[in-house]
N, C-alpha and C positions, 0 to 999 in steps of 0.2 A: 200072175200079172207080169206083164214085159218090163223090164227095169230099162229096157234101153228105149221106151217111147214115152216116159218119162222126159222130166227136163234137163236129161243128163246132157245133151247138148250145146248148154249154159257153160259147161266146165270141161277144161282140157283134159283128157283121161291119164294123160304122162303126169301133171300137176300135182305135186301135193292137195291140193284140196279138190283135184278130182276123183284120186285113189282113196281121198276117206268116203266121198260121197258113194263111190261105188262101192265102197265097203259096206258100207252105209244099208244103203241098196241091198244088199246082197246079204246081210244078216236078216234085213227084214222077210226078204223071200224066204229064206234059213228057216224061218219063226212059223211062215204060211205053212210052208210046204209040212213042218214037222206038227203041228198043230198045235204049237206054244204060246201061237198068237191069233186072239180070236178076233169078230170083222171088226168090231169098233177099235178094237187096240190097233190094229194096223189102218185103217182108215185115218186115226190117227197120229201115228205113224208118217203116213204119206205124207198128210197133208202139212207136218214140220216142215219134212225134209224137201218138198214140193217148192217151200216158203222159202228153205236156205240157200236152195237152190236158185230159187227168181231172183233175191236178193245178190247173188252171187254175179248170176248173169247180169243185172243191170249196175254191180258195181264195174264190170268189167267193161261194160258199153261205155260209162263216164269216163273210161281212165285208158281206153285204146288198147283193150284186151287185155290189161292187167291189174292187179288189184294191190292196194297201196299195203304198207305192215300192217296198218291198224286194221286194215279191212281185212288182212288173212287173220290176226288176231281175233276179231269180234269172230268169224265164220267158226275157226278153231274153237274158240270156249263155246257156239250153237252147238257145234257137231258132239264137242263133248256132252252137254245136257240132252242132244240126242241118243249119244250112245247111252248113257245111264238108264236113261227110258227106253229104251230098243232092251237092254237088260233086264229092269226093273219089267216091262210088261209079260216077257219070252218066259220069268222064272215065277211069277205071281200065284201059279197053281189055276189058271183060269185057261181052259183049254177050248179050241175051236172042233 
């Protein structure tokens, strides 16, 4: 799957919270490609990070391209219960 026709779009790539997203991103492909992650795990997967991403984008349309502390805070602690789960799925023993 293309990570970049995604809603990576949403988010500046120089940004801190575009560099986690595509990190983001790019563990999950990590997970496909090695087969640590099977279709429901990353379907669900996506569709978080699909979520924090739309979220991201329309906090930045409210705020004229940027997004306020608490908004980079909220995204931050998402990304992290993302990552945990991007983790948590990748090492489960349940393989694709």
């Amino acid at each position: 799957q293309d990570k970049h026709n995604s809603a990576v779009q949403n988010t500046n790539p120089r940004s801190e919270v575009g560099k986690r997203e595509e990190n983001q991103q790019d563990r999950i492909a990590q997970g496909i490609k090695s087969g640590q992650l099977t279709a429901g795990e990353t379907a669900h997967l996506e569709k978080n990070q699909a979520r924090i991403n739309h979220e991201v984008g329309n906090d930045r349309a409210a705020n004229g391209g940027k997004l306020t502390t608490q908004e980079k805070q909220q995204v931050n602690q998402q990304q992290n219960r993302q990552s945990r789960q991007i983790y948590r799925d990748k090492h489960n023993g349940r393989h694709q």
